[in-house]
C-alpha positions as CSV (number, residue, x, y, z in Angstrom):
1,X,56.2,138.0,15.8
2,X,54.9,134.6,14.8
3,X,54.5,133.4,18.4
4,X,53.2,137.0,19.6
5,X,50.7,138.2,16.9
6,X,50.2,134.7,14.6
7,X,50.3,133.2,17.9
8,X,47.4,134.9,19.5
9,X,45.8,135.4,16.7
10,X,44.8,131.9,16.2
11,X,43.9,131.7,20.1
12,X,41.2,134.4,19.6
13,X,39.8,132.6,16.4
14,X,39.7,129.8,18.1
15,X,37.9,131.5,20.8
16,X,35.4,133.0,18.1
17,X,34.1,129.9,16.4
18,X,34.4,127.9,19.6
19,X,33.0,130.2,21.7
20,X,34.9,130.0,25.5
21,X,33.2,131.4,28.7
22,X,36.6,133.8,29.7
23,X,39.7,133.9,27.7
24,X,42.6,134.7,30.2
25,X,46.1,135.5,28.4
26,X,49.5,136.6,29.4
27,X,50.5,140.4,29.0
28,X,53.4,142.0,29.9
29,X,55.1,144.8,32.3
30,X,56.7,145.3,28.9
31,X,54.0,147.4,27.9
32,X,54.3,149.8,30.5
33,X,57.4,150.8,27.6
34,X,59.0,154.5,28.9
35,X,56.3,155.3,31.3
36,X,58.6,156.4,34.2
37,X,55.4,156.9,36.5
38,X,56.1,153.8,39.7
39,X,54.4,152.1,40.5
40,X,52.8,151.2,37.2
41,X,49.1,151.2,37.1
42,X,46.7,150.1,34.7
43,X,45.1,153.2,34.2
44,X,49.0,154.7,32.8
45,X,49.7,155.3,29.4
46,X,51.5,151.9,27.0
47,X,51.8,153.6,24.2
48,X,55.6,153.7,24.1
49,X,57.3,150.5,24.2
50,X,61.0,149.9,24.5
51,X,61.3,146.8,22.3
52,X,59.8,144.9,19.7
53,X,58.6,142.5,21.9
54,X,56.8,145.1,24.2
55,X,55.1,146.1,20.8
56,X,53.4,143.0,20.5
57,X,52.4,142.2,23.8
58,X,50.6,145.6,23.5
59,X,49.4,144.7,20.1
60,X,47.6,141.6,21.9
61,X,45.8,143.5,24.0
62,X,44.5,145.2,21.1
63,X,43.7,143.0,19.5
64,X,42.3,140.9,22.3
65,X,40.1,144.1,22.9
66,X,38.9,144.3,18.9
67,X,37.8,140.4,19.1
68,X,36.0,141.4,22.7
69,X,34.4,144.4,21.4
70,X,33.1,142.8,17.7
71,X,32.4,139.0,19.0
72,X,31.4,139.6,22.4
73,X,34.1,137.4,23.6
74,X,35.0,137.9,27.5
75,X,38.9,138.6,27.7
76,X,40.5,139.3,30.8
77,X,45.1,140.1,30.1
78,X,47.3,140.0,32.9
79,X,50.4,142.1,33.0
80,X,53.3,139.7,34.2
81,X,56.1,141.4,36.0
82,X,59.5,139.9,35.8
83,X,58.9,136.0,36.5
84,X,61.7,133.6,38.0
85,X,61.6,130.0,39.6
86,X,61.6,126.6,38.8
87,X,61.2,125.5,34.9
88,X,61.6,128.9,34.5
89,X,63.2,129.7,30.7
90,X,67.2,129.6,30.8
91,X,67.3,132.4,28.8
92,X,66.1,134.5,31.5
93,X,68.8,137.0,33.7
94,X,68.4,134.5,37.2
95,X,68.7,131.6,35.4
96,X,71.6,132.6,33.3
97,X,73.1,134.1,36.4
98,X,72.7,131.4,38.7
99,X,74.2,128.7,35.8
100,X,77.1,131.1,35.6
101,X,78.2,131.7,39.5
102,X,77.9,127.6,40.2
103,X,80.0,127.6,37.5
104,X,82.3,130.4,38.2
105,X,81.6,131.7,35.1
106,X,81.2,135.6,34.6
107,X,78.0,137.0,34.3
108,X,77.1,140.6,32.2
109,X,75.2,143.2,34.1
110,X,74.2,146.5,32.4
111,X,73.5,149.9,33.5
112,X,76.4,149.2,36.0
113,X,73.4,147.5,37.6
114,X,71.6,150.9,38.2
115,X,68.3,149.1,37.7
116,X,65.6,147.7,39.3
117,X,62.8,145.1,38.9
118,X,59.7,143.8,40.3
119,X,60.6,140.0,40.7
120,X,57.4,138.0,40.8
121,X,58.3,134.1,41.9
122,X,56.2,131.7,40.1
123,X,53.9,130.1,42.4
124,X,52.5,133.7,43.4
125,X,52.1,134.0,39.6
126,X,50.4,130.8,39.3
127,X,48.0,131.8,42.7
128,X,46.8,134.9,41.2
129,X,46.0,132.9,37.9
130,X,43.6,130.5,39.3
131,X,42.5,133.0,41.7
132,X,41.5,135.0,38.5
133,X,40.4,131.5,36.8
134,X,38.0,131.3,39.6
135,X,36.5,134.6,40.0
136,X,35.8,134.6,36.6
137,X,34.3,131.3,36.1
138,X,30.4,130.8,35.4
139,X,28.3,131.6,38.0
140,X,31.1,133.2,40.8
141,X,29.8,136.0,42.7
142,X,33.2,138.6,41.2
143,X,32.2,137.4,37.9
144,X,32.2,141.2,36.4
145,X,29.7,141.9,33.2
146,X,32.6,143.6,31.8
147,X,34.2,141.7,28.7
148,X,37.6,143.6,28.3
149,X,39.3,144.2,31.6
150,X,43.4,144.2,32.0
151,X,45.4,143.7,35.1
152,X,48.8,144.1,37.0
153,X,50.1,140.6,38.5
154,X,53.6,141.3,40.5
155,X,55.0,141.3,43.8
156,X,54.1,144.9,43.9
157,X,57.5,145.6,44.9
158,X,60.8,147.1,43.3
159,X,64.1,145.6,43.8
160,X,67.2,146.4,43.5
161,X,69.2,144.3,40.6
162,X,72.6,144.0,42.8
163,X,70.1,143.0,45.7
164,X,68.9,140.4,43.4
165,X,72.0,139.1,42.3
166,X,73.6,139.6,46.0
167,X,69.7,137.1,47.0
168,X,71.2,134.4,44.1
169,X,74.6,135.0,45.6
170,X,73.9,133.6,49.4
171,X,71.7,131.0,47.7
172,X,74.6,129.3,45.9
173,X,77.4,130.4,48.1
174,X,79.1,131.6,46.2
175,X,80.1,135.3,44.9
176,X,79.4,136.3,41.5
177,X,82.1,137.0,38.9
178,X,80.8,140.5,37.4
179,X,81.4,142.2,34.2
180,X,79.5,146.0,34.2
181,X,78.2,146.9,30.9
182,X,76.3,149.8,29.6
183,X,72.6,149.8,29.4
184,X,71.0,147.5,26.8
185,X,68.7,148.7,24.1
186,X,65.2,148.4,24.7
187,X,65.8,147.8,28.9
188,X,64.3,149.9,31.0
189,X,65.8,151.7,34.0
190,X,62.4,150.7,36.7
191,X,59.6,148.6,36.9
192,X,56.9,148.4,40.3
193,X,53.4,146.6,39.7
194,X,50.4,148.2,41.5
195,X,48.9,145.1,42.1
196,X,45.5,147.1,44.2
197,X,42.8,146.3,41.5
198,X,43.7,142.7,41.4
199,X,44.2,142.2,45.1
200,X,40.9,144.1,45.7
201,X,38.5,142.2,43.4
202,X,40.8,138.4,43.4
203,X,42.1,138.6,46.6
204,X,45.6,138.3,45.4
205,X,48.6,138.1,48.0
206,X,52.3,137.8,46.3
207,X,53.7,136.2,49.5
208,X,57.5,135.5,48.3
209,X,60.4,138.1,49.0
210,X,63.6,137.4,46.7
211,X,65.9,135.7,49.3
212,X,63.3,133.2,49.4
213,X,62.5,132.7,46.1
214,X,66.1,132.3,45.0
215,X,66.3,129.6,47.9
216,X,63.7,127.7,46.6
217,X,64.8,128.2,42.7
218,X,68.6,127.9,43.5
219,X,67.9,124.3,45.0
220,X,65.5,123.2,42.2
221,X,68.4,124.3,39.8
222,X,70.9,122.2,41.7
223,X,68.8,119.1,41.8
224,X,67.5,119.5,38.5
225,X,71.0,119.2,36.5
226,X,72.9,117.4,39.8
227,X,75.2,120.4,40.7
């Protein structure tokens, strides 16, 4: 809550008495909440999230649409779906995971692993951004007039969770230790980013399948803390 709404809060005052050209910010899949329509497009309904932090990720684009709407302050939100990669937060699933098979340590997975996620690796994340910090910089020729627009930025694919884990698996060599658990709170059985409106007007080309990103990660990890 402090992070989420105090947070962003003070990023748009900040924006309205030190007026910015674009404000960009970081949304959420989250928001898509118990929509079961896949792929998830922008134009779906997120008025039903699953969790308290999916509540305020939609509350900031509400808000980020009030300050648009009364200050005239262009705000563009991307919906992130499912990050992983290097510096990625260890309190994430693949980092956790990945710790806990070097290790040979167990690792919880719930639904029986009846889920599946759009896995976004970070430096397809981070292309889309700039591409988006581009297009909508002074002057660019896909600068839009519009002052409120939201987006999708994912692989635009849904995976399998066992596929994932089985992808962190042959990256470490080793087999996971796994303890099946019943679906979480809050979790969600699906999520699959239509990524067409921001490939369309930004270009943007997700590149990186999960065997590959959990390569790349998997040996960052290792040389990171000297496994």
């Amino acid at each position: 809550m402090d992070s989420n709404l105090t947070g962003f809060l003070n990023i748009l005052e900040a924006c309205r008495h030190y007026p910015v050209s674009h404000l960009i910010y970081a949304s959420s899949s989250s928001v898509y909440g118990l929509n079961e329509d896949l792929p998830y497009s922008e134009k779906d309904r997120t008025d039903q999230p699953a969790s308290l932090y999916a509540a305020t990720k939609k509350a900031n684009e509400l808000m980020a649409h009030t300050y648009s709407h009364l200050f005239n302050i262009p705000v563009t939100g991307l919906r992130f779906f499912t990050v992983y990669g290097p510096w990625g937060r260890p309190d994430m699933a693949f980092f956790k995971f990945t710790h806990a098979i070097l290790n040979d340590e167990p690792i919880d997975v719930y639904n029986k692993g009846q889920m599946s996620r759009d896995f976004t690796y970070i430096d397809d994340i981070i292309e889309g951004v700039v591409k988006v910090l581009k297009g909508l910089s002074p002057g660019h020729k896909n600068r839009s007039d519009t002052v409120f627009e939201v987006y999708n930025i994912g692989n635009g694919t849904s995976v399998p969770l066992m596929d994932f884990i089985q992808a962190i698996e042959n990256a470490c060599g080793k087999k996971a230790i796994i303890r099946f658990k019943d679906m979480q709170p809050g979790d969600v059985l699906k999520t699959h980013a239509d990524v067409t409106a921001l490939k369309e007007k930004f270009l943007y080309t997700p590149k990186t399948n999960v065997i590959e990103g959990m390569l790349h990660f998997v040996k960052w990890y290792r040389a990171y803390y000297r496994i």
